[in-house]
C-alpha atoms as a printed R data frame, in Angstrom:
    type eleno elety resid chain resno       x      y        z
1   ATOM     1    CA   UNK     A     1 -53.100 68.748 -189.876
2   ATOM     2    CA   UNK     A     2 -51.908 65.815 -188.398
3   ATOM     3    CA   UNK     A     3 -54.914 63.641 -189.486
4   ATOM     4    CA   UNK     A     4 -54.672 64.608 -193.085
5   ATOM     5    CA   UNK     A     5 -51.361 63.872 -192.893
6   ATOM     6    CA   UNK     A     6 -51.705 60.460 -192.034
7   ATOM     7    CA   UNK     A     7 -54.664 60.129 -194.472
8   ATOM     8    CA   UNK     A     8 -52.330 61.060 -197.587
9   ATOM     9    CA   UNK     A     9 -49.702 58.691 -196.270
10  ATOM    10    CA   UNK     A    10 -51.920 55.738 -196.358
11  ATOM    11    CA   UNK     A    11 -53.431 56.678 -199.626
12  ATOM    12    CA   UNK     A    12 -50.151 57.346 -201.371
13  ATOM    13    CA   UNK     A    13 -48.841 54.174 -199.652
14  ATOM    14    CA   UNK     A    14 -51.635 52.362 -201.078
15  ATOM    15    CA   UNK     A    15 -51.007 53.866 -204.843
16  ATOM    16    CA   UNK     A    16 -47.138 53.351 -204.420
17  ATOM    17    CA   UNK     A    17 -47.948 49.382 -203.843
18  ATOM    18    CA   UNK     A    18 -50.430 49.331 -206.499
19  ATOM    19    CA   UNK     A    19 -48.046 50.711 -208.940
20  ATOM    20    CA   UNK     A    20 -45.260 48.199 -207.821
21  ATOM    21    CA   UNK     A    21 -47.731 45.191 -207.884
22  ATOM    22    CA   UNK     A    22 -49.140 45.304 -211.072
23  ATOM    23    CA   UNK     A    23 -48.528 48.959 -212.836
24  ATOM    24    CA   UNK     A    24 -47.705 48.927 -216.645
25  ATOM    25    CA   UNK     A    25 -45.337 50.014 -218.686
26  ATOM    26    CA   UNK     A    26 -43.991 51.269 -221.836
27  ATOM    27    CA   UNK     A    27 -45.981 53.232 -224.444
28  ATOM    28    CA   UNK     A    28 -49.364 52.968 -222.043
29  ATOM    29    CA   UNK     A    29 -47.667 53.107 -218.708
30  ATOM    30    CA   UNK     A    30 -46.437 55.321 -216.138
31  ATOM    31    CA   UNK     A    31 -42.929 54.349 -217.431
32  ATOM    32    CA   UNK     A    32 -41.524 53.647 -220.641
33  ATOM    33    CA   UNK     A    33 -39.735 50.158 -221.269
34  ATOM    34    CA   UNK     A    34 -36.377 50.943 -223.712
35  ATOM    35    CA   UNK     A    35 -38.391 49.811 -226.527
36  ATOM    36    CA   UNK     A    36 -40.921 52.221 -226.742
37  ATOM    37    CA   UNK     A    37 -38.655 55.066 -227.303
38  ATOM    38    CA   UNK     A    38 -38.409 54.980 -230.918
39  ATOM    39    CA   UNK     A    39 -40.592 57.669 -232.222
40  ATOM    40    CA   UNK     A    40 -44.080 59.060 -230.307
41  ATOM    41    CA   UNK     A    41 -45.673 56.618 -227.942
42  ATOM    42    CA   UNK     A    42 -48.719 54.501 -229.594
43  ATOM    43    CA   UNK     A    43 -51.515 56.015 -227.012
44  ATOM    44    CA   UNK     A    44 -51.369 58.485 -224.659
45  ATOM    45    CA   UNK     A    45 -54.145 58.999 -221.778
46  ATOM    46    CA   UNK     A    46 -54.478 62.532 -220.735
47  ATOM    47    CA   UNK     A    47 -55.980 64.354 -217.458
48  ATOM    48    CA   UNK     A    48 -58.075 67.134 -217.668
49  ATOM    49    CA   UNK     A    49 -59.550 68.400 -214.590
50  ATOM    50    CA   UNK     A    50 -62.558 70.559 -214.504
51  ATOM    51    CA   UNK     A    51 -62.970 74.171 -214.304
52  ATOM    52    CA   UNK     A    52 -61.853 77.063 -216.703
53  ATOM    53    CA   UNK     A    53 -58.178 76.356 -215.071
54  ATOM    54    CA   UNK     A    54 -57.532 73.591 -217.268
55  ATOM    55    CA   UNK     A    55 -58.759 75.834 -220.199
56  ATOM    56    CA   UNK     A    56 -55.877 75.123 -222.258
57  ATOM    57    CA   UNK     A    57 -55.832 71.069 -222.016
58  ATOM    58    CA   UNK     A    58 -59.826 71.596 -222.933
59  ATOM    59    CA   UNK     A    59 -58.742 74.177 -226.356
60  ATOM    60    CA   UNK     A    60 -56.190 71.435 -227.276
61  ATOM    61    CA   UNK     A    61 -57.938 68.861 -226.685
62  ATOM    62    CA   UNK     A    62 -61.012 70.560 -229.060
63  ATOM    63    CA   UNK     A    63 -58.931 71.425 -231.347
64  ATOM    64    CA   UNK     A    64 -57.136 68.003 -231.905
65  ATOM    65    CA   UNK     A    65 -53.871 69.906 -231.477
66  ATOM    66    CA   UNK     A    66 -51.591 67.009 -230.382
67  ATOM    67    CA   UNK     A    67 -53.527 64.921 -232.534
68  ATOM    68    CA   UNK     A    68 -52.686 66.372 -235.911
69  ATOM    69    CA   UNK     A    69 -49.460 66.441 -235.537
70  ATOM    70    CA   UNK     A    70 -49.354 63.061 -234.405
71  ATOM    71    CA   UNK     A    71 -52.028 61.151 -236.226
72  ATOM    72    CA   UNK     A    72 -50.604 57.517 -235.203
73  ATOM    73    CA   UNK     A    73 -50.899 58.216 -231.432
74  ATOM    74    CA   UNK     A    74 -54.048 57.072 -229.950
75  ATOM    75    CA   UNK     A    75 -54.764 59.859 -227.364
76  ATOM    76    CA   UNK     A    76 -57.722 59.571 -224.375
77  ATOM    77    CA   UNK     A    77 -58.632 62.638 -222.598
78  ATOM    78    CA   UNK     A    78 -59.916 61.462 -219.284
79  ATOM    79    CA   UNK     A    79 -61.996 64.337 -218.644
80  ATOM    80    CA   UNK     A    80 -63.403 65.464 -214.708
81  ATOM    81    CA   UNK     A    81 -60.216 63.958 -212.980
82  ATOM    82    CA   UNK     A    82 -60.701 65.684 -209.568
83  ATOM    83    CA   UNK     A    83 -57.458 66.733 -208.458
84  ATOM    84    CA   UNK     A    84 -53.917 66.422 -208.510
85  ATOM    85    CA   UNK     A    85 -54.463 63.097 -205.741
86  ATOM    86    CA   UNK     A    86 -56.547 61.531 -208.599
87  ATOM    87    CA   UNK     A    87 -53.718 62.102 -211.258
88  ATOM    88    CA   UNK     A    88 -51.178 61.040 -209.125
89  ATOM    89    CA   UNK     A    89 -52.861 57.530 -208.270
90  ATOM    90    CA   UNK     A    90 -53.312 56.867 -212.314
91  ATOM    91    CA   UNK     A    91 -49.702 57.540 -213.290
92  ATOM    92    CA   UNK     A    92 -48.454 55.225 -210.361
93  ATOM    93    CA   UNK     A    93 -51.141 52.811 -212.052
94  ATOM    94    CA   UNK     A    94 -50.061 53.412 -215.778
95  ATOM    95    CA   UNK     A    95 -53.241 54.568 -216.702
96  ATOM    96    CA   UNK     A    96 -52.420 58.071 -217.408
97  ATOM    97    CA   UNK     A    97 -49.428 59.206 -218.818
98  ATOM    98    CA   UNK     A    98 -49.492 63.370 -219.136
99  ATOM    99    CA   UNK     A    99 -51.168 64.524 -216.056
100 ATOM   100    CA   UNK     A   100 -52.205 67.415 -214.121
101 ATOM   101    CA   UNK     A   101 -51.473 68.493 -210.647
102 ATOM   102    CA   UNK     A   102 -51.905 71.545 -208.051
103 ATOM   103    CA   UNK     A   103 -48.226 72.365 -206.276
104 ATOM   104    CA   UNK     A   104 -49.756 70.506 -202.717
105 ATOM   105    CA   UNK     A   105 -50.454 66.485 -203.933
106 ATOM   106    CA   UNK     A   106 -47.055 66.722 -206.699
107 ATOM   107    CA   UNK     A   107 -45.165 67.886 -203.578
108 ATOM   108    CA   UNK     A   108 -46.512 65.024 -201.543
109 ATOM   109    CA   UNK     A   109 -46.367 62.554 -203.973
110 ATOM   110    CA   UNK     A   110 -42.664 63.686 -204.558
111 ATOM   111    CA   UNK     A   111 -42.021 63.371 -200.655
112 ATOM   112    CA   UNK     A   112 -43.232 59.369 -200.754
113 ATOM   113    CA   UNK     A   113 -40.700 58.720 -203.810
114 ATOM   114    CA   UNK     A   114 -43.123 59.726 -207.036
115 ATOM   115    CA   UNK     A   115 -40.630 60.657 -209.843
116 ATOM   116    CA   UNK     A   116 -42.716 63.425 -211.659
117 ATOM   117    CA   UNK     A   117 -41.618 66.411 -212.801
118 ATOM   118    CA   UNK     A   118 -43.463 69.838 -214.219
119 ATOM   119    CA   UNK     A   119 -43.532 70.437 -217.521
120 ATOM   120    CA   UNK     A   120 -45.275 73.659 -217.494
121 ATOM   121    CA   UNK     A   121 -48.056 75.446 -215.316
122 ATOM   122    CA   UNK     A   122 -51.599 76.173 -216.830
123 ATOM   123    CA   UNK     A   123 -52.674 78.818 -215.247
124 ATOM   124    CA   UNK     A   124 -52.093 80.844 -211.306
125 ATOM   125    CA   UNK     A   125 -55.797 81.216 -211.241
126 ATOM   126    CA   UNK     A   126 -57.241 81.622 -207.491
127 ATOM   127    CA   UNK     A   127 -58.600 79.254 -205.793
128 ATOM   128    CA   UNK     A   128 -60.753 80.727 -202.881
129 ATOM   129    CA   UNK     A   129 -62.832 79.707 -199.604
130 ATOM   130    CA   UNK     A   130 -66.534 80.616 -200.017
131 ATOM   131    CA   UNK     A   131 -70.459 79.872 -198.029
132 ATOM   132    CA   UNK     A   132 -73.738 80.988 -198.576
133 ATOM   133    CA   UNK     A   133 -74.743 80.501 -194.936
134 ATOM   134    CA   UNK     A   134 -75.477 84.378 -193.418
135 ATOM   135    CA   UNK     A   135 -74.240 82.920 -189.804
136 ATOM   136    CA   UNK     A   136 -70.651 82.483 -191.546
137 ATOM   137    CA   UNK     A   137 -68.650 85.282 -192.677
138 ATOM   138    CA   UNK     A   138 -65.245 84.549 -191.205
139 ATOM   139    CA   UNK     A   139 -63.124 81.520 -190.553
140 ATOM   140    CA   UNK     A   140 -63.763 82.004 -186.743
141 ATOM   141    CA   UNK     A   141 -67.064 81.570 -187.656
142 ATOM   142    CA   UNK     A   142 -66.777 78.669 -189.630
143 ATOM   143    CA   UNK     A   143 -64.179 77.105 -187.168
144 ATOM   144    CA   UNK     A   144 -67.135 77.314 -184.465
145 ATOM   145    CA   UNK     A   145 -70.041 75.615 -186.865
146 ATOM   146    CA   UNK     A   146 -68.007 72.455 -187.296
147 ATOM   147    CA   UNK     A   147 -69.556 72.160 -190.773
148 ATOM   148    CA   UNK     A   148 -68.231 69.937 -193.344
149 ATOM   149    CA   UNK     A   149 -65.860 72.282 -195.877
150 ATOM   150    CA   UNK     A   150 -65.274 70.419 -199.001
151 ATOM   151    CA   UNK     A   151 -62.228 70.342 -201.294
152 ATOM   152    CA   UNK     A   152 -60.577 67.684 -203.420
153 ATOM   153    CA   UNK     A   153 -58.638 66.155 -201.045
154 ATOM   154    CA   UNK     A   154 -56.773 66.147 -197.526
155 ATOM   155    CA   UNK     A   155 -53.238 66.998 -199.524
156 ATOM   156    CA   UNK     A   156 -54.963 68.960 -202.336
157 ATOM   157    CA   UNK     A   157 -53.566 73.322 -202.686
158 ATOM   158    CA   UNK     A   158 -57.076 73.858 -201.034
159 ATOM   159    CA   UNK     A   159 -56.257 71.624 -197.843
160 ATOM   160    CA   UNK     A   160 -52.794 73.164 -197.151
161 ATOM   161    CA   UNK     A   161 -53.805 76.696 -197.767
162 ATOM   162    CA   UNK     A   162 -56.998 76.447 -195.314
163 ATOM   163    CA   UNK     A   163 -54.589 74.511 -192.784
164 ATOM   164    CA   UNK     A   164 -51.805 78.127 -192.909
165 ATOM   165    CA   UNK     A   165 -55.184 80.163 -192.825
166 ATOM   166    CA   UNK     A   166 -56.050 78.245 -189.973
167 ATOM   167    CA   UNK     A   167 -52.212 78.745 -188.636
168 ATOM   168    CA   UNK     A   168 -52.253 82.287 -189.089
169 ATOM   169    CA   UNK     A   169 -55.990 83.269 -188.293
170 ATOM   170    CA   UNK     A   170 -56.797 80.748 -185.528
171 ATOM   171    CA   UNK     A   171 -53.587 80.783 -184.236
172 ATOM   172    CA   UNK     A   172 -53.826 76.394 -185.367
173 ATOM   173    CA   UNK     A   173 -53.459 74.886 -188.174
174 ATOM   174    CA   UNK     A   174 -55.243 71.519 -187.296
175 ATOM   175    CA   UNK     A   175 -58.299 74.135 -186.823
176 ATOM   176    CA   UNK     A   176 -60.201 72.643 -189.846
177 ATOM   177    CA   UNK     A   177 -58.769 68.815 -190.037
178 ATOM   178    CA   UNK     A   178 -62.268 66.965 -188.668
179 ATOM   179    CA   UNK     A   179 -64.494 69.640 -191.040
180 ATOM   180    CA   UNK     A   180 -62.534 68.428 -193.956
181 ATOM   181    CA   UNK     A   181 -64.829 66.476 -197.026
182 ATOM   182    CA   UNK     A   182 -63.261 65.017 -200.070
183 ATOM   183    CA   UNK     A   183 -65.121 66.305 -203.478
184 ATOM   184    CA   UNK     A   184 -64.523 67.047 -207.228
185 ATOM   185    CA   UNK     A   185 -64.941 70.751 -207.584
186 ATOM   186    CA   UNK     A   186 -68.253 70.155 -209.782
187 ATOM   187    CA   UNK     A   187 -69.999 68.603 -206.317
188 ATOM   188    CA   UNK     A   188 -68.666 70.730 -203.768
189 ATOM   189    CA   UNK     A   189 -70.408 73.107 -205.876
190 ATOM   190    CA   UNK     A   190 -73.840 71.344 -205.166
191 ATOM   191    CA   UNK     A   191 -73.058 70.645 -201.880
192 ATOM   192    CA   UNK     A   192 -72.605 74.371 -201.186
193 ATOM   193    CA   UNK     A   193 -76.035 75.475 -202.728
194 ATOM   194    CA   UNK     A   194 -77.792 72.388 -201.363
195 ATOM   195    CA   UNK     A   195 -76.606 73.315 -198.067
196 ATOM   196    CA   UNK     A   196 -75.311 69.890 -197.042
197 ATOM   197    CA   UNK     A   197 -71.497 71.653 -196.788
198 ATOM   198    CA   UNK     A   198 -70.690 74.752 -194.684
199 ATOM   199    CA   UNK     A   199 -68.157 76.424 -197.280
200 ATOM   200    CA   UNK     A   200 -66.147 75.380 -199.909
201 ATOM   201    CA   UNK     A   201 -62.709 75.968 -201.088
202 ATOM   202    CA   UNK     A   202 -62.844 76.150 -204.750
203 ATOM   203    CA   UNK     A   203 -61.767 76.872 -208.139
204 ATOM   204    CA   UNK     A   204 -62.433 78.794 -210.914
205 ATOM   205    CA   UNK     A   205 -65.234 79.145 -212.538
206 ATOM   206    CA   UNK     A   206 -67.530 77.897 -209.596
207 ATOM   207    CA   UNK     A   207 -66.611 80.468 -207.655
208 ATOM   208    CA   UNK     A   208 -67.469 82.691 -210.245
209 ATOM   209    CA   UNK     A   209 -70.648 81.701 -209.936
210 ATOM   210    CA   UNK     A   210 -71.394 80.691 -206.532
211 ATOM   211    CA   UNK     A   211 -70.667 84.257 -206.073
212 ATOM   212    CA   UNK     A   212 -73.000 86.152 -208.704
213 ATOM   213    CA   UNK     A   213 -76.059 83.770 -208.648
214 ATOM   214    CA   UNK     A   214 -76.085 82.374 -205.391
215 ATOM   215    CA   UNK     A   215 -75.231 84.998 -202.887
216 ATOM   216    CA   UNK     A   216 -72.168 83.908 -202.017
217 ATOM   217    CA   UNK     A   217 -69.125 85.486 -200.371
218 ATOM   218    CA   UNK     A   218 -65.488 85.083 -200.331
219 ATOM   219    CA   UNK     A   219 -64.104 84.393 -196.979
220 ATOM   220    CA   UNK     A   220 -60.137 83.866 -197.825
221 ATOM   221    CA   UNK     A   221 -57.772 83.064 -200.471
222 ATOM   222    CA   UNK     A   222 -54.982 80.554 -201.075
223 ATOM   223    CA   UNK     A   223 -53.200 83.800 -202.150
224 ATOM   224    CA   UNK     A   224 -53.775 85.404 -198.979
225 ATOM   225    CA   UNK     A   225 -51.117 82.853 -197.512
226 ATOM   226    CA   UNK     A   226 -48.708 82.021 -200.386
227 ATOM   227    CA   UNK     A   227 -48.823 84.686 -202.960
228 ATOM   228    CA   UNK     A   228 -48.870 83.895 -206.470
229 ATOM   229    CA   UNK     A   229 -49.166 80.174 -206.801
230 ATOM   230    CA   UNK     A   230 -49.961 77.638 -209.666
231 ATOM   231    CA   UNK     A   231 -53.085 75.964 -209.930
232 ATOM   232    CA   UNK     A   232 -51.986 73.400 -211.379
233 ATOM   233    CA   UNK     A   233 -49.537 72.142 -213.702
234 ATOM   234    CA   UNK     A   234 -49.114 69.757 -216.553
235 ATOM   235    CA   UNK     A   235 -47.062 66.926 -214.829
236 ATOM   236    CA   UNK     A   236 -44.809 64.064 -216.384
237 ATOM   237    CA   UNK     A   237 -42.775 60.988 -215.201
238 ATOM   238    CA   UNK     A   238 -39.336 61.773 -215.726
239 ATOM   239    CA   UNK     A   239 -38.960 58.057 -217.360
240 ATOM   240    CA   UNK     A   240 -41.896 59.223 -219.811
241 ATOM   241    CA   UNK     A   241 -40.377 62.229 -220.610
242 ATOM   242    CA   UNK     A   242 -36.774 60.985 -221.134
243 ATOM   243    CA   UNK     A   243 -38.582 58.017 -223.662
244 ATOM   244    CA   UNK     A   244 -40.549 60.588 -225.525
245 ATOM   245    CA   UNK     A   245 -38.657 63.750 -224.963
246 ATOM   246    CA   UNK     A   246 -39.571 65.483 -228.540
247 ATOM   247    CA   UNK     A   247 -43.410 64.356 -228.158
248 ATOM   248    CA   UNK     A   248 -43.108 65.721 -224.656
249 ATOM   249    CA   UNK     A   249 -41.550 69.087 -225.724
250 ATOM   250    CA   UNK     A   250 -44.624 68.943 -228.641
251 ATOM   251    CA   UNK     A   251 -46.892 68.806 -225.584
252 ATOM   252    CA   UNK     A   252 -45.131 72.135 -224.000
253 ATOM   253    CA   UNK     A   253 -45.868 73.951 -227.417
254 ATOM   254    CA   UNK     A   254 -48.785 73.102 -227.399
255 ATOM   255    CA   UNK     A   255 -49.936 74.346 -223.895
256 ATOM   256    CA   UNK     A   256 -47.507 77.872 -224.573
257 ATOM   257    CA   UNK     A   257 -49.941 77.641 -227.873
258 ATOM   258    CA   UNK     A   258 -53.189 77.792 -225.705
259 ATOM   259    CA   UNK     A   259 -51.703 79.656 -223.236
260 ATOM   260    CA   UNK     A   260 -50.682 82.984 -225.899
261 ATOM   261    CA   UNK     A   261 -54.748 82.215 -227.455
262 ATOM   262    CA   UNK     A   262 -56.245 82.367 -223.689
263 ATOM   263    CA   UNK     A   263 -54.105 86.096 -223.397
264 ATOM   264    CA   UNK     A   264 -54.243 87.556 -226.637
265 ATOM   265    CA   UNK     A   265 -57.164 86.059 -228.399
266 ATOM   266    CA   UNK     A   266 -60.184 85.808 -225.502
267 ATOM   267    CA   UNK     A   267 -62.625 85.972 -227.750
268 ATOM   268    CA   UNK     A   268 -61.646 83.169 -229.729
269 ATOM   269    CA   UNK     A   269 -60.860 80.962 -226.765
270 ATOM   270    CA   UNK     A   270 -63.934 81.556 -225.383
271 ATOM   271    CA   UNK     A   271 -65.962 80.169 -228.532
272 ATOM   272    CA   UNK     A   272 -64.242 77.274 -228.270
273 ATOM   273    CA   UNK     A   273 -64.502 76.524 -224.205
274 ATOM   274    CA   UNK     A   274 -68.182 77.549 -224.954
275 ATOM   275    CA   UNK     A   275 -68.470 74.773 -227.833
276 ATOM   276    CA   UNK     A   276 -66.631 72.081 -226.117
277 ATOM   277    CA   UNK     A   277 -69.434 72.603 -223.170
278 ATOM   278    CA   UNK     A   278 -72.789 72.412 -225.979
279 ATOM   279    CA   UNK     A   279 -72.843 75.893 -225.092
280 ATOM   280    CA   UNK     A   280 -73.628 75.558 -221.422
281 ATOM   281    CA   UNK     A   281 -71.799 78.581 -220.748
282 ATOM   282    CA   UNK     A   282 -71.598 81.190 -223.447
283 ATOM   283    CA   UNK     A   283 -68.783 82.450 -225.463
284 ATOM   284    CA   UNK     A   284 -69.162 86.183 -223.652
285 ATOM   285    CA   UNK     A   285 -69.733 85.078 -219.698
286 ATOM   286    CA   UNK     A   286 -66.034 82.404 -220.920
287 ATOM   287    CA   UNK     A   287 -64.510 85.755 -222.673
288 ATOM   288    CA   UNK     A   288 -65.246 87.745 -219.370
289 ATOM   289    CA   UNK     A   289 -63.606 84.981 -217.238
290 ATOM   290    CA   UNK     A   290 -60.749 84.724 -219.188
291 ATOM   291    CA   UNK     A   291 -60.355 88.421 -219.641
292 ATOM   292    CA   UNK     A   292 -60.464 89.239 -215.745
293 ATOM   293    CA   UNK     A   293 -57.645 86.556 -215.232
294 ATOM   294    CA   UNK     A   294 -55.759 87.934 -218.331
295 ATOM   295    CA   UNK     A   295 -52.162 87.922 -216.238
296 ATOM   296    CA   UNK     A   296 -52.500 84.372 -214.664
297 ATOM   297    CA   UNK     A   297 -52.533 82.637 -218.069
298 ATOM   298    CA   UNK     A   298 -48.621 81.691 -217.796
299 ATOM   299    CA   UNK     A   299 -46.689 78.439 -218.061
300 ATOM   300    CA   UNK     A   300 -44.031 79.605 -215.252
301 ATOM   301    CA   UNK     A   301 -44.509 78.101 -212.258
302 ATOM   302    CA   UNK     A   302 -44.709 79.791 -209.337
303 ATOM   303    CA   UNK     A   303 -45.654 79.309 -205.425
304 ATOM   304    CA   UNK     A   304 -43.704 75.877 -204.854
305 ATOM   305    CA   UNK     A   305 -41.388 76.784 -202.746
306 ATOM   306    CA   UNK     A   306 -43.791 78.506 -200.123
307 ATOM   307    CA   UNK     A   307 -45.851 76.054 -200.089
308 ATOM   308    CA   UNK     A   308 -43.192 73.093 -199.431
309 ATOM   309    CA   UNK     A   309 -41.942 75.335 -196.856
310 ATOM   310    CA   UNK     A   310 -45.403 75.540 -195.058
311 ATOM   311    CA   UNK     A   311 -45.897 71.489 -195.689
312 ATOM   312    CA   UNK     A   312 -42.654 70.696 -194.243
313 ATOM   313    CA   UNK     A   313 -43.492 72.637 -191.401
314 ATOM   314    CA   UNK     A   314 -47.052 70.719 -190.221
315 ATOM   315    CA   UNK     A   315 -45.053 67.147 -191.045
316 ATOM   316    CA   UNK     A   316 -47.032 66.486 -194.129
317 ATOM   317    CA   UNK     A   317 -43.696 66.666 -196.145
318 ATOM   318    CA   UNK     A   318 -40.477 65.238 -194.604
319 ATOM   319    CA   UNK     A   319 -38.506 67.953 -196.146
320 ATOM   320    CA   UNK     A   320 -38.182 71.574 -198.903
321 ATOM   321    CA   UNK     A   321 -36.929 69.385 -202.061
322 ATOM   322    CA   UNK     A   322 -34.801 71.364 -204.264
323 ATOM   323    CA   UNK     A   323 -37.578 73.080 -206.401
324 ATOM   324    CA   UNK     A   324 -35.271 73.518 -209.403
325 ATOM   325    CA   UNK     A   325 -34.963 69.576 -209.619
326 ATOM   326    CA   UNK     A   326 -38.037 69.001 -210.276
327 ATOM   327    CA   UNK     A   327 -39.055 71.245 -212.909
328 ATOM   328    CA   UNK     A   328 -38.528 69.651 -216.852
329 ATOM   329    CA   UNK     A   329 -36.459 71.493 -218.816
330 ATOM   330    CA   UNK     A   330 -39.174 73.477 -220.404
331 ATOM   331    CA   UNK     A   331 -39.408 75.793 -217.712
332 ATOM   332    CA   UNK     A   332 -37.639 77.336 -214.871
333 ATOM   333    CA   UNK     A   333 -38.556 76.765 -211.161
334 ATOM   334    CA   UNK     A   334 -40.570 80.576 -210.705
335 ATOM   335    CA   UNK     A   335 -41.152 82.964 -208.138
């Protein structure tokens, strides 16, 4: 993992400068000037990755949640950001201000001196290695093709767990470093059924489908290697959060909200993922997905710990932080 490693050093590096050079602040930034703090901030930019993992930003977002009960906020929902790398760079620029983030880049970007903090996970959805190719059905075999594998990034949940199933499997966990290809989840998808990638670690629902329309099959998991983890999580500067701390417990509500609809109500969650997509996917095939994953629709986080434990271990971390630190106080560190 040692090339990855030295990949999200320089790209962090870069973000870290960018952010000193010339990021903004207060109401729009990635910090809040003293000013600002009276009352909600005047916009707020929003990530929302894609997939059915970020199901509840995508229902509040819909359903103008935040917005009604803050109707002088200007909110942008920057829709398709592709991974937790992507988020990161934006709030070291100032251009997004509640972000989201799988357990792998927030722990990196917390290593190189990013103060962000959890304010609740979305989901502990799987995220899952998968190829169409007949001549690979194991890692081994995909370790011998030398075929690209995409993911979202070299420090993204999808890297580190393929690096400790390369660890644990191969018996190396630099197996897959020169294989590795850097896509949003929506492309690696394409890539895998255009052939021009050998597998691809993925989310929900695209494995979903990869698997019952194209064939596909399920060579590990990210769970096979950590347990229970968080997808990803709804992140926040600590400087944003202590400037807008009630709008930024509103925000927590609001995801438990979505969270309680996506368990208890799948039907009606599903009508509105289905709308908010023109109907691309239907209400029943959304209430299905939603239904299977029933139990991982919880705002604890979970997984953190194992997974800084792992990092720390190939060098792409210096050291374990102190999980506890760096959850909000909206939720508790997890399992």
């Amino acid at each position: 993992m040692k090339a990855a490693s030295k990949v999200v050093t320089a790209v962090v590096g870069v973000a870290l400068t960018a952010s000193a050079c010339g990021g903004s602040s207060g109401s729009g930034g990635s910090s809040a000037s003293s000013e600002a703090c009276d009352g909600p901030p005047d916009s707020v930019t929003i990530a929302v990755g894609s997939g059915i993992a970020y199901a509840p930003l995508t229902i509040m977002m819909h359903e103008g949640i935040l917005e009604d009960e803050f109707p002088d906020t200007e909110f942008v929902w920057q829709e398709g950001v592709s991974g937790g790398a992507a988020t990161r760079d934006g709030m070291l620029g100032g251009q997004i201000q509640v972000g989201v983030a799988g357990i792998a880049p927030f722990l990196v970007g917390v290593d190189r001196g990013v103060e962000w903090k959890v304010l609740g996970s979305m989901s502990q959805l799987g995220i899952d290695l998968v190829a169409i190719d007949p001549a690979i059905q194991s890692l081994e075999d995909l370790d011998a093709s030398g075929r690209p594998i995409s993911l979202p990034s070299p420090d993204s949940g999808q890297a580190i767990a393929l690096a400790a199933l390369g660890e644990e499997q191969l018996g190396d966990a630099t197996a897959f470093d020169d294989q590795l290809a850097s896509m949003g989840h929506p492309d690696a998808y394409q890539a895998l059924l255009s052939g021009t990638t050998g597998a691809a670690f993925i989310g929900p629902p695209f494995q979903y489908r990869l698997i019952a329309d194209s064939g596909a099959r399920t060579l590990a998991s990210a769970s096979d290697v950590f347990g229970e983890m968080t997808y990803s999580a709804i992140v926040l500067t600590q400087d944003f959060y202590d400037c807008y701390e009630p709008f930024s417990q509103a925000v927590f509500e609001a995801l438990e909200e979505t969270l309680t609809m996506l368990r208890e109500r799948p039907a009606e969650a599903a009508e509105i993922l289905s709308e908010a997509e023109g109907g691309a996917v239907t209400a029943e095939q959304y209430e299905k997905w939603i239904a299977d994953a029933a139990e991982d629709w919880t705002v604890e986080p979970a997984g953190y710990e194992q997974n800084a434990e792992f990092m720390e271990s190939i060098g792409l971390i210096s050291e374990v932080p102190d999980i506890d630190s760096l959850m909000l106080p909206t939720v508790s560190a997890g399992s």
